[in-house]
Structures are given as C-alpha cells and as structure tokens.
PAMARGU-894294 format. One record per residue (C-alpha): x, y, z; residue number from 0. Coordinates in Angstrom, 2 decimals. Layout:
X;Y;Z;num
X;Y;Z;NUM
...
***
This chain:
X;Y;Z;num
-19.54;-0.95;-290.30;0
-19.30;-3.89;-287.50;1
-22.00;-5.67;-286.14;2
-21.87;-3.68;-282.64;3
-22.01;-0.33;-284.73;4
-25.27;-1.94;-286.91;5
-27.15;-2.74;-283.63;6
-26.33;0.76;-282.36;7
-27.76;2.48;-285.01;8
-30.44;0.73;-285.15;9
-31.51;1.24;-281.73;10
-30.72;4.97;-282.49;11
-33.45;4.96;-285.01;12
-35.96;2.58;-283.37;13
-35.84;5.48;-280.10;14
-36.37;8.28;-282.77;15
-39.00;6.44;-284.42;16
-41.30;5.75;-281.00;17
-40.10;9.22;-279.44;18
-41.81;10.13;-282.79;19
-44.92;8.48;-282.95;20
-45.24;7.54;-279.10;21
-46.36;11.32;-276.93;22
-45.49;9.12;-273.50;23
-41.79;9.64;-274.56;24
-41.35;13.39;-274.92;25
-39.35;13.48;-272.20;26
-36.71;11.93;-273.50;27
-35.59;14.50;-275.87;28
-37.20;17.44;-274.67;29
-37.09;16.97;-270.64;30
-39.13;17.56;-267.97;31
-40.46;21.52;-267.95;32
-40.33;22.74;-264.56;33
-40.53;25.93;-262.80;34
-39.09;26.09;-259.37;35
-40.03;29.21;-257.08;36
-37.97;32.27;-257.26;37
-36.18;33.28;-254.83;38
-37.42;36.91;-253.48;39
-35.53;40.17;-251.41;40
-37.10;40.24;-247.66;41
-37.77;42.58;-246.21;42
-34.98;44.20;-243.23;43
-36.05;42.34;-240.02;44
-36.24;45.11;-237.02;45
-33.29;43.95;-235.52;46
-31.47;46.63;-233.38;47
-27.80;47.99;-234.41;48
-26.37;47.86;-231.18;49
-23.25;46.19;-230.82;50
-23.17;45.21;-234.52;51
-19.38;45.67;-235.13;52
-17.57;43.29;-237.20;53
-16.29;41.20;-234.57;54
-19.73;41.11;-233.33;55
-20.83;39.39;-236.04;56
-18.17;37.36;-236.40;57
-19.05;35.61;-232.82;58
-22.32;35.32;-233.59;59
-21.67;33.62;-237.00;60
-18.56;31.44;-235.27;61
-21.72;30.36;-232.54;62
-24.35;29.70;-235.16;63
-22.42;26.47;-236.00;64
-20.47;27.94;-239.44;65
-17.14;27.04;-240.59;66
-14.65;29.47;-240.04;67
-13.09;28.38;-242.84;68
-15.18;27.16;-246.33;69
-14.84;23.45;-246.63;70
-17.18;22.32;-249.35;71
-18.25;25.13;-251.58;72
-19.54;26.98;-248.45;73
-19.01;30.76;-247.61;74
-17.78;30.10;-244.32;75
-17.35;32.74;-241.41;76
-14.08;34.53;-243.68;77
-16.37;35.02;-246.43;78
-18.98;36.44;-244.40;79
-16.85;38.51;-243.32;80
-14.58;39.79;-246.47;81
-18.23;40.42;-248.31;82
-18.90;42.91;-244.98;83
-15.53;44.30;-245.36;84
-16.25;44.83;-249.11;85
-19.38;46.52;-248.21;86
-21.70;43.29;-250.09;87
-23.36;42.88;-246.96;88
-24.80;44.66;-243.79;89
-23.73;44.04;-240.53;90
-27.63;43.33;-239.22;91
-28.19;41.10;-242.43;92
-25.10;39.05;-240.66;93
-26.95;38.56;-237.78;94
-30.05;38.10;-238.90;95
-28.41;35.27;-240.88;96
-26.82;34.32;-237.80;97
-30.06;34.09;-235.94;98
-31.55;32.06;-238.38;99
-29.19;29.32;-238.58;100
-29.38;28.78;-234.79;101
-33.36;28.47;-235.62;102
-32.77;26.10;-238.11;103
-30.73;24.16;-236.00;104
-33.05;23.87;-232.78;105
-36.07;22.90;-235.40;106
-34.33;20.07;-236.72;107
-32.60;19.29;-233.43;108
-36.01;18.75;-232.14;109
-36.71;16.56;-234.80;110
-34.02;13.87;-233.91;111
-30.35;15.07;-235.19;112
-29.54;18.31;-236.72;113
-28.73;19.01;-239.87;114
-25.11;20.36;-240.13;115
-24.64;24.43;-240.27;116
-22.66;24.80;-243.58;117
-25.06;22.61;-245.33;118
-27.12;25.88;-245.61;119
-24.13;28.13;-245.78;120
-23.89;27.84;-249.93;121
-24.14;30.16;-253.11;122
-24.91;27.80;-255.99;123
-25.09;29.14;-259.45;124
-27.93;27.70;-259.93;125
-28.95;29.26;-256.81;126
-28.10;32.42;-257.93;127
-29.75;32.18;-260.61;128
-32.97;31.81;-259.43;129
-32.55;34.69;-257.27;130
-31.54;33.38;-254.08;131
-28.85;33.52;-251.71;132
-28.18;31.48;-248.13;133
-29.39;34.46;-246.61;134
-32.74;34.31;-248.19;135
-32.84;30.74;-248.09;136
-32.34;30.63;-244.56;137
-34.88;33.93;-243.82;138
-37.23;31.86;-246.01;139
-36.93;28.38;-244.52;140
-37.79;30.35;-241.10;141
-40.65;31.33;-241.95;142
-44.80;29.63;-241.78;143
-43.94;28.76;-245.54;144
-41.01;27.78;-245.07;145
-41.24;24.93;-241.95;146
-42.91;22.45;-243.74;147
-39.80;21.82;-245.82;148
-37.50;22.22;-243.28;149
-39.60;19.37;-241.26;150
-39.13;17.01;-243.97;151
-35.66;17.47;-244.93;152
-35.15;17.12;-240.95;153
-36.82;14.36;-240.22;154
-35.44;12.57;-243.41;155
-31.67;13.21;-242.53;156
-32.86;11.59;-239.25;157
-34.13;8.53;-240.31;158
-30.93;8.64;-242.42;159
-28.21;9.38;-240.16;160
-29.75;6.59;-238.48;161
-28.56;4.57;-241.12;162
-25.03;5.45;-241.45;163
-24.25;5.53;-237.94;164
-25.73;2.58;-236.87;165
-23.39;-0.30;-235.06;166
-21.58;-2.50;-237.27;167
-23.15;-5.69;-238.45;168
-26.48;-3.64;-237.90;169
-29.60;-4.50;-239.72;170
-30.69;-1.52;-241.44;171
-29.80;-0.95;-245.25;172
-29.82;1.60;-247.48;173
-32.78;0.34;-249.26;174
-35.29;0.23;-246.30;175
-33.65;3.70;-245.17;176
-33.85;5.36;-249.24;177
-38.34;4.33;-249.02;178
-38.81;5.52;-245.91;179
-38.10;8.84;-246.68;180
-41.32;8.69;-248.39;181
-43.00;9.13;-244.86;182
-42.02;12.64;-244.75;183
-42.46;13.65;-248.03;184
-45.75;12.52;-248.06;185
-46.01;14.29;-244.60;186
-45.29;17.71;-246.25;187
-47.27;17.35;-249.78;188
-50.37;16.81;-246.87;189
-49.43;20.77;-245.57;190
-48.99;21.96;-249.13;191
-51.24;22.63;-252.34;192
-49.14;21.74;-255.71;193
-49.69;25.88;-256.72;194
-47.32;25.93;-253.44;195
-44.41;23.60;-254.30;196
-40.83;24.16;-254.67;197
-41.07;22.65;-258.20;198
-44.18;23.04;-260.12;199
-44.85;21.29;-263.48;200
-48.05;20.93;-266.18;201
-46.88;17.50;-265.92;202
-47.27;16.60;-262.74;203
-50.88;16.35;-262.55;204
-51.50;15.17;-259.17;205
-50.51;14.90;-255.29;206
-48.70;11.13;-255.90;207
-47.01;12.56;-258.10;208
-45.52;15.84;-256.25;209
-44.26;13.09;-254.14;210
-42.42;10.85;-255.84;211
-40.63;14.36;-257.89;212
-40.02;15.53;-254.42;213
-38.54;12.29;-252.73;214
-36.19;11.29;-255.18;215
-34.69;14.86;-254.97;216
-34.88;14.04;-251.36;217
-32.94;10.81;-251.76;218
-30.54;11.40;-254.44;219
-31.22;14.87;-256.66;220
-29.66;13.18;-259.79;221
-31.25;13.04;-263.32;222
-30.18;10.63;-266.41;223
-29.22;12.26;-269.75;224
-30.94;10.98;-273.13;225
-27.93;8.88;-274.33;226
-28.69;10.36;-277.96;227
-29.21;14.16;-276.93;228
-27.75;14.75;-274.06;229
-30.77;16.00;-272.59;230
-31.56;16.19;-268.51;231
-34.74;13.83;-268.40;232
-35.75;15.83;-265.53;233
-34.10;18.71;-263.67;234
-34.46;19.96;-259.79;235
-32.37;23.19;-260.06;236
-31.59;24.60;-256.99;237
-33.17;21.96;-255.17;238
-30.74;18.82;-256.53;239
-28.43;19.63;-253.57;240
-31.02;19.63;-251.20;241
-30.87;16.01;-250.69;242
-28.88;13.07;-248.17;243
-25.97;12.84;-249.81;244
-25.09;16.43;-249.61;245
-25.73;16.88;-246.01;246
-23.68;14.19;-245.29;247
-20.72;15.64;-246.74;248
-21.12;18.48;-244.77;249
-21.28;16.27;-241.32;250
-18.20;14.27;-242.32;251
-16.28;17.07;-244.10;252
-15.62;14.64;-247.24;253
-16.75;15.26;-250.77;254
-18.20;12.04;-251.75;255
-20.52;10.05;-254.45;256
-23.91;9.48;-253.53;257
-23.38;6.00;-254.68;258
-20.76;5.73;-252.09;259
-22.87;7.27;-249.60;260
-25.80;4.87;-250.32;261
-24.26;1.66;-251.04;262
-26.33;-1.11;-251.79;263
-27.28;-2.90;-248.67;264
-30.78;-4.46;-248.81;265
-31.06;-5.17;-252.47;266
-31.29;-8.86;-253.73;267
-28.23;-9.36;-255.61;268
-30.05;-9.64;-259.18;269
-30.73;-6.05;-258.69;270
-27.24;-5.29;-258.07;271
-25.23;-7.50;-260.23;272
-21.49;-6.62;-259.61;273
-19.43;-4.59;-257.14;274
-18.65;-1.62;-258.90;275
-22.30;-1.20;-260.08;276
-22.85;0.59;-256.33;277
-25.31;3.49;-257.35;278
-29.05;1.60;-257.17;279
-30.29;3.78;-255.20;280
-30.22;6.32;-256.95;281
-30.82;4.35;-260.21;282
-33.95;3.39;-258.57;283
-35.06;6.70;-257.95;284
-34.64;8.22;-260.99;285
-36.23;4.66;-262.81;286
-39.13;5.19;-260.22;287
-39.24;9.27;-261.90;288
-38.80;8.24;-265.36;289
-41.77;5.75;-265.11;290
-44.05;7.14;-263.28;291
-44.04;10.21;-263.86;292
-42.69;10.45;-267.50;293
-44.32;7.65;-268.39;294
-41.01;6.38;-270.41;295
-41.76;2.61;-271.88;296
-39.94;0.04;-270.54;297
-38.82;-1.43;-273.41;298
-36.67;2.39;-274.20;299
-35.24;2.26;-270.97;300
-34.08;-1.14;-271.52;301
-32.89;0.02;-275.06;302
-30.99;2.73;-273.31;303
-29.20;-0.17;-271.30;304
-28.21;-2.26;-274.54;305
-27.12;0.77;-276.08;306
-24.96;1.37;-272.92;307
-23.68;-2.00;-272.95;308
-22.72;-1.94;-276.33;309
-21.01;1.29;-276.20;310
-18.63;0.21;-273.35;311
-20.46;2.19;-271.13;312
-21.29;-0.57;-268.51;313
-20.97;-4.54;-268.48;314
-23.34;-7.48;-269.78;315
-23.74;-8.11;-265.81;316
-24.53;-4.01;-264.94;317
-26.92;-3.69;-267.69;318
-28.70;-6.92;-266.83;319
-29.00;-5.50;-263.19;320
-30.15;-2.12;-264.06;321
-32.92;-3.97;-266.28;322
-34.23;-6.30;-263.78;323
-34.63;-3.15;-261.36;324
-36.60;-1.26;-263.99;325
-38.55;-4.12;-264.52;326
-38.98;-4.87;-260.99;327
-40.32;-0.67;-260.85;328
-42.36;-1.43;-263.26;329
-44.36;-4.27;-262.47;330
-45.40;-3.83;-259.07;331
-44.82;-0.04;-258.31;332
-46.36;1.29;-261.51;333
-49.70;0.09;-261.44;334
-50.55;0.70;-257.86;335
-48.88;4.00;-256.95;336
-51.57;6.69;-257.82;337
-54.31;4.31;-256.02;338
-52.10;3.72;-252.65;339
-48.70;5.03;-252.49;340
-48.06;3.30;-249.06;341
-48.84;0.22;-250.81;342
-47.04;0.30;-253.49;343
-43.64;1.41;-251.62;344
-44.36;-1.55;-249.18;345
-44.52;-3.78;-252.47;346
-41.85;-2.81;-254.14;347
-39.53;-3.03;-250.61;348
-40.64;-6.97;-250.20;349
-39.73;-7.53;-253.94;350
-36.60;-5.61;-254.05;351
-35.22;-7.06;-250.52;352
-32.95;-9.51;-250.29;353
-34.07;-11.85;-247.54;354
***
C-alpha cells in the first residue's frame, strides 16, 4: 500500500472513530431527518363550466405565461392538454390552474420582476412523491398560507435578477447578492411558527436556525454527500428546486450549473483559489448548513478536503480554498449567529469580500 493510500485510510478511520465517540457528527453518516409538508387534494374551486372546451383552456393556459411547448422538464401547454385529452385532468382544474398562475405572476410582479411561468409548471418525482402536483402547488401558493413563501421567493429572485442583469463592469457580485437573500427569509420565518414550515426537523431547534435551512435552499438547494457513505448531509426534497438557479433557467431557457449561474464575484481570491473551482457559493451555503446547524467539527470538514485532495477529487489549490472558507464560516459566523443573525451575515460579508 502507497503512502497516499496509508493517509487515506487513516483519515477513514480517524472520521469513524469521532463520528463514533463525538454525537455533534451524526449527521455525517446518518443525515439530516426532515419532514417536509405533504402535499394535500383541494378542494374543486366554484368556478363555472361555461365555455370550458378544450381550446378554451388552451388560450387561457397559452395567456397565463406557459410554454406551449416543455422546455426544461416542464408540462407545457401540449401536456396540459394531452393529460385532458386522456381524461387525467378536468377542463375547470385547467383553468383554475390557469387562473392561478396569472395570480402568481401579478404577486411577484408587484414585488419587482416576476418569476417566470414554467418555473411552476413542473412534476418532480420527488414532487410526486410527496403528494403534490403544479396544480396543487400553485392552488396552494395562492392561498393565506401560501403568500408568505411566495413573497420571499419573489422578492429574492428580485434582488437576484438584479444581479445578473446588471450593466457590465457593474458593482454588484454574487456574494453581496447570495447574503442578502437572508432579508427575505428572515422576513417570512417572522410570519411563520416552525410547526408551520415547509421543512420541519427535531434538529432544528430554533427560529435562526429555520433560516439559515431555508436560505441556503433559497440560494442554492444542494447538499454534500459523506465521502465514506454516500450519505445526503442534509436533504430539501421537493423544495431543492425551489431556489435561484432554477428560476433562472427557466427565464433564459438554458439548463445550467448553479456554479455557473453564481460565479464567484465578490470573494477575496484566497477563498476562491483557481478558475475552475467556480461553485463558492454554494460551497458556502452548504459549509454555513453543515456548521451551524449540524454542528460538523471543523477539523472533519477539513479532513473531508484532504481526503478529496488525495483522491484526485480536487487540487492542492481547491482544497486549500474550500478550507480557508470553512474556516472563515467558522470563526466569525458561528459564534454570533443565534445571538444576531444580521450581525453575523454583515461579518462574515466584510471578511469574505474582496476589497
């Protein structure tokens, strides 16, 4: 066995032995437990039948803002429409749907710049799954319940189309844009009680908490898998594609990476290290998750980059970057985000930026 292979397994059984004997790392092979609400069957809205023909609904879909065609894993106005032809679907649940995406799109609209149409016009399995359709997402996002969320996500695609369209040579970068979608996050977990979230958790034991779960699906949706098991650290479910990156590719009709989407503009280079390592905003969120909230050490996240290093799985240069961000996390966000979030987002921005 060569030297490389010796330090590997050592690591290996260093994690085991502190997942072992340390209860702060859990997570790491067993995951975050979440439950996420369920989606439910509403009840028929008293919408009248008149005029309800096919190519009534059709219009009304075409008007609401939905692809006639599916583009990116949306239904589109042709699916709609086979699923009424196959007798899946009512003609009035068409146009309730219909009616609902037009609400959806004055509310955020109003907000600053609405969110794109098809965004809401998917079927994930995951989705499915938990019992919900686009139809009942969009009957439930229009609903008392239901506006706080779509505030948020609204008012964070704002602030973050904001971003991407701004002038060239503009001054805004994607790390000042990425922490100040705290604002609305924080601006929702103020309407809502933690028995009332999205995705509830014996783990996450407080408000601060429910925000920082909430914004970095918000921001980015990923997880990190335990290099050893496999395992999701953390998982948002239906939520994950409830986040910037997605809606994005739905307003420029282009599948794309989040870390493309992001980029890295505002970070001091010794966060970034090379080029290709483009995805720090989303390794910061899920760092910022990890810590926080799972409480991981340090010292076995910066195991985890060694062991990625020394694998082949990133560069001496990468996994010095990704450590120096962790480390940044955890010296000056750590300790001071349960006493004042505000404060410690504003702290970690100044030490993060590259001036």
């Amino acid at each position: 066995m060569n030297n490389t292979a010796l330090i590997v397994a050592g690591i290996i059984v260093a994690v085991i032995i502190v997942v072992l004997l340390v209860p702060q790392t859990r997570f790491l092979l067993l995951g975050l437990p979440t439950e996420r609400l369920q989606g439910y069957i509403l009840k028929p809205q008293s919408r009248t039948q008149e005029n309800m023909d096919p190519k009534t609904v059709e219009a009304m879909l075409l008007a609401a803002g939905l692809s006639a065609e599916p583009l990116l894993g949306d239904t589109g106005v042709s699916g709609h429409m086979a699923r009424l032809q196959a007798g899946e679907v009512t003609p009035e649940t068409l146009a309730e749907y219909a009616d609902g995406l037009v609400a959806l799109s004055k509310t955020t609209s109003a907000l600053g710049y609405p969110i794109p149409v098809p965004f809401w016009d998917v079927d994930t399995d995951q989705l499915l799954r938990d019992g919900w359709t686009s139809y009942r997402i969009v009957a439930a996002l229009n609903t008392p319940r239901g506006a706080p969320y779509v505030t948020a996500l609204g008012t964070a695609y704002t602030r973050f189309y904001s971003f991407k369209t701004q002038p060239e040579g503009g001054s805004d970068t994607a790390l000042d844009t990425a922490l100040d979608l705290f604002q609305p996050v924080i601006a929702l977990m103020e309407t809502k009680a933690l028995s009332e979230q999205i995705e509830q958790s014996p783990y996450i034991k407080n408000r601060e908490q429910a925000v920082l779960y909430f914004w970095q699906d918000l921001v980015a949706g990923t997880s990190r898998r335990n290099p050893l098991t496999q395992q999701k650290l953390f998982d948002h479910g239906f939520a994950t594609r409830f986040h910037m990156g997605t809606i994005w590719q739905y307003e420029t009709g282009k599948a794309q990476e989040n870390a493309d989407i992001w980029g890295v503009s505002g970070f001091a280079p010794e966060f970034v290290g090379p080029p290709e390592n483009n995805n720090q905003v989303e390794h910061m969120s899920i760092s910022l998750v990890v810590q926080a909230l799972l409480g991981e050490p340090l010292s076995i996240l910066a195991a985890f980059e060694k062991m990625e290093q020394w694998t082949g799985m990133a560069d001496a240069s990468e996994a010095a970057a990704d450590m120096a961000l962790n480390a940044a996390i955890n010296k000056v966000f750590i300790p001071a985000y349960e006493k004042d979030t505000l404060l410690a987002i504003e702290a970690l921005r100044d030490y993060l930026r590259d001036d």
